[in-house]
SEBALUM-175985 format. One line per 10 residues: their letters; for each residue z, y, x of C-alpha. Coordinates in steps of 0.1 Angstrom, whole numbers. Each point is the difference from the previous one (the first is absolute). Last residue first. Layout:
<bagus>
a	Z/Y/X | ...
</bagus>
This chain:
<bagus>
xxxxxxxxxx	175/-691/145 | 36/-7/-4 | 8/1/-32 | -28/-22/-7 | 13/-28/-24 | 30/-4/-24 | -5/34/-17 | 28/-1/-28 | -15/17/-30 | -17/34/-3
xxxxxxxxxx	-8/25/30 | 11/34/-7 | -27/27/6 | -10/24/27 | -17/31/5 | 18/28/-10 | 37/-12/-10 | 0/-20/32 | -11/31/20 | 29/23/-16
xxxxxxxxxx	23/-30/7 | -6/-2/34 | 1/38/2 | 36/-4/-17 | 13/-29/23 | -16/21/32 | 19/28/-9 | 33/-22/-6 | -5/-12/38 | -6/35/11
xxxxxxxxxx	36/12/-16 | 15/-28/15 | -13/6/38 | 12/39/-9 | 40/-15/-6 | -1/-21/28 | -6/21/28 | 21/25/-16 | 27/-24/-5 | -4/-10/41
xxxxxxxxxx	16/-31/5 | -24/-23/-10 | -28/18/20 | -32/-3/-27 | -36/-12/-4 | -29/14/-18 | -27/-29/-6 | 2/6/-36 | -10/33/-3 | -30/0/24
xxxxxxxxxx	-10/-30/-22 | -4/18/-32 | -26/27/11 | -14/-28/25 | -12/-25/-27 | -15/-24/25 | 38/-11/10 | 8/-10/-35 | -26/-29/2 | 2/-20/-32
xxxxxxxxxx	-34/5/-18 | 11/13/-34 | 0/-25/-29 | 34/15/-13 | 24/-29/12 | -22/5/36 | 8/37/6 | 38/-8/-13 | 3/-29/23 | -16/20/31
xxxxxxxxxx	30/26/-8 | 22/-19/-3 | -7/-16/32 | -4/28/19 | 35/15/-15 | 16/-37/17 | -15/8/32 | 12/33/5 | 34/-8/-8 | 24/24/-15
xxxxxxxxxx	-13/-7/-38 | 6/29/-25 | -39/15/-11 | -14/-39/6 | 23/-21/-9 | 3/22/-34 | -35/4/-3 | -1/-41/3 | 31/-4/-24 | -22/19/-25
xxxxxxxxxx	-28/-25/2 | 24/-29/2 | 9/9/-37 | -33/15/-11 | -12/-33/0 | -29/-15/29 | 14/-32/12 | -18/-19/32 | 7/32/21 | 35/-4/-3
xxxxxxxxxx	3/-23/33 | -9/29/26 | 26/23/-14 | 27/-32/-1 | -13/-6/36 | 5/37/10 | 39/-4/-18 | 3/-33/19 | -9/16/33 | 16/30/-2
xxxxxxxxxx	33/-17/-4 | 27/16/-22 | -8/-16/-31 | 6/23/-31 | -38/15/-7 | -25/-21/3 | 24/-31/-2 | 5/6/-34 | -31/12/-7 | -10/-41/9
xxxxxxxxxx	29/-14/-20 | -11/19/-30 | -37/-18/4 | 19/-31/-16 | -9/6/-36 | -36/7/11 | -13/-35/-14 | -30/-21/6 | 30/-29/0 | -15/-13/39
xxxxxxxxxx	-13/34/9 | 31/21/-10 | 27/-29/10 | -19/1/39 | -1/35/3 | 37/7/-7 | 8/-38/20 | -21/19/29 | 19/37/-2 | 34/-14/-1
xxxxxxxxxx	-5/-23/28 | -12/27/21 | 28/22/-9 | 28/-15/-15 | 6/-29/-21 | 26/-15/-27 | -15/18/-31 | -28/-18/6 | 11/-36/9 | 7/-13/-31
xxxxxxxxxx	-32/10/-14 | -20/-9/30 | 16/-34/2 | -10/-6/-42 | -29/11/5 | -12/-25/31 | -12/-30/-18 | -27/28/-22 | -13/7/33 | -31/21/0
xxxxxxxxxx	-11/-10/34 | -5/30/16 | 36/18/-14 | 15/-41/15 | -12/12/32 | 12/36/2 | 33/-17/-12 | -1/-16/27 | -7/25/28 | 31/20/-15
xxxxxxxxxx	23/-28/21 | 33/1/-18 | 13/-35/6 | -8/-11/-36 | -32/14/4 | -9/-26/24 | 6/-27/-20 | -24/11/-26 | -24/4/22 | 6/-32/11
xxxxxxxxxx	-1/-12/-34 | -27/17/-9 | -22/-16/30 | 11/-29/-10 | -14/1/-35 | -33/12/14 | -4/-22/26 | 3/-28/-30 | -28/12/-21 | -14/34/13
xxxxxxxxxx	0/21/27 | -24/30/7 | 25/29/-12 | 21/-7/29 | -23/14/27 | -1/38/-22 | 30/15/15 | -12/-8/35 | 32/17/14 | 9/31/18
xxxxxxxxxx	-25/15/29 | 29/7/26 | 31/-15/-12 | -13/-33/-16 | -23/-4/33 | 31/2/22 | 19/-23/-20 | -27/-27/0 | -19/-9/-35 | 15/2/-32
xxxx	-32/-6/-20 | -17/-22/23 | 34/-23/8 | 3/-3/-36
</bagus>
């Protein structure tokens, strides 16, 4: 477990060796789920990444329960984790939901980021949505990466420059004007987004457990 943890520092700069667990069998194996398992029970995300990798069937029953306890993080990784281990989008609900009610950046880009392995029109239109209404820069990249990759487009919003210019505009909070014009660009660049999605892409099919990355 020590290689798929690893030290503090490592596990916030470069994130986790997702794929180290998947190499146990026998014996390690079960212990490894239980520690996993363990570990989710105190609310670390990082485990239920782990159990997502190994396919735990031990571990449904935890995620289950703990689902509709989480937040954030947590929230996102026991989402992911029920979908890959039941081959099921039932839980990819908990994922929008974080997209667009939780009132950290962060967990609403890691939602964005974390939707890519489920192409339905569902998350598809709570991407535009993320991305015409979002505040966040970061969080409209995303989406709009996701939606480019979901529709077997290369996922690179910054090389379409017509769009990007759009998305990129920032605001001052307390000017309405300010504000007002930012959201009118960040709907354009949801509806040229979608104009260049309707052209050339296409819906992937299934849950896409591999890749979404490359």
């Amino acid at each position: 477990m020590v290689n798929y943890y690893g030290d503090p520092y490592t596990m916030w700069h470069d994130g986790i060796d997702e794929k180290s667990v998947t190499h146990l069998s026998g014996a390690e194996r079960k212990k490894a789920e239980d520690m996993l398992i363990a570990s989710l029970e105190e609310g670390n995300h990082y485990a239920a990444i782990g159990l997502r990798e190994l396919r735990s069937t031990r571990a449904l029953n935890n995620l289950e329960r703990l689902l509709p306890l989480s937040t954030g993080s947590l929230r996102i990784e026991i989402a992911v984790a029920l979908c890959l281990i039941k081959n099921s989008i039932e839980a990819v609900s908990c994922i929008i939901d974080v997209l667009k009610n939780s009132a950290f950046w962060s967990y609403r880009m890691d939602a964005a980021r974390a939707l890519r392995r489920f192409p339905n029109e569902e998350v598809v239109e709570a991407l535009f949505e993320a991305v015409a209404e979002d505040p966040d820069y970061l969080v409209r990249n995303h989406a709009s990466e996701t939606l480019l990759f979901l529709h077997g487009m290369t996922p690179r919003i910054a090389d379409r420059k017509d769009i990007f210019r759009h998305v990129i505009v920032e605001f001052e909070k307390e000017d309405k004007d300010s504000v007002d014009s930012a959201f009118s660009h960040y709907k354009k660049s949801a509806d040229m987004l979608r104009a260049l999605i309707e052209e050339e892409g296409k819906l992937r099919e299934g849950i896409i457990v591999e890749g979404i990355w490359e």
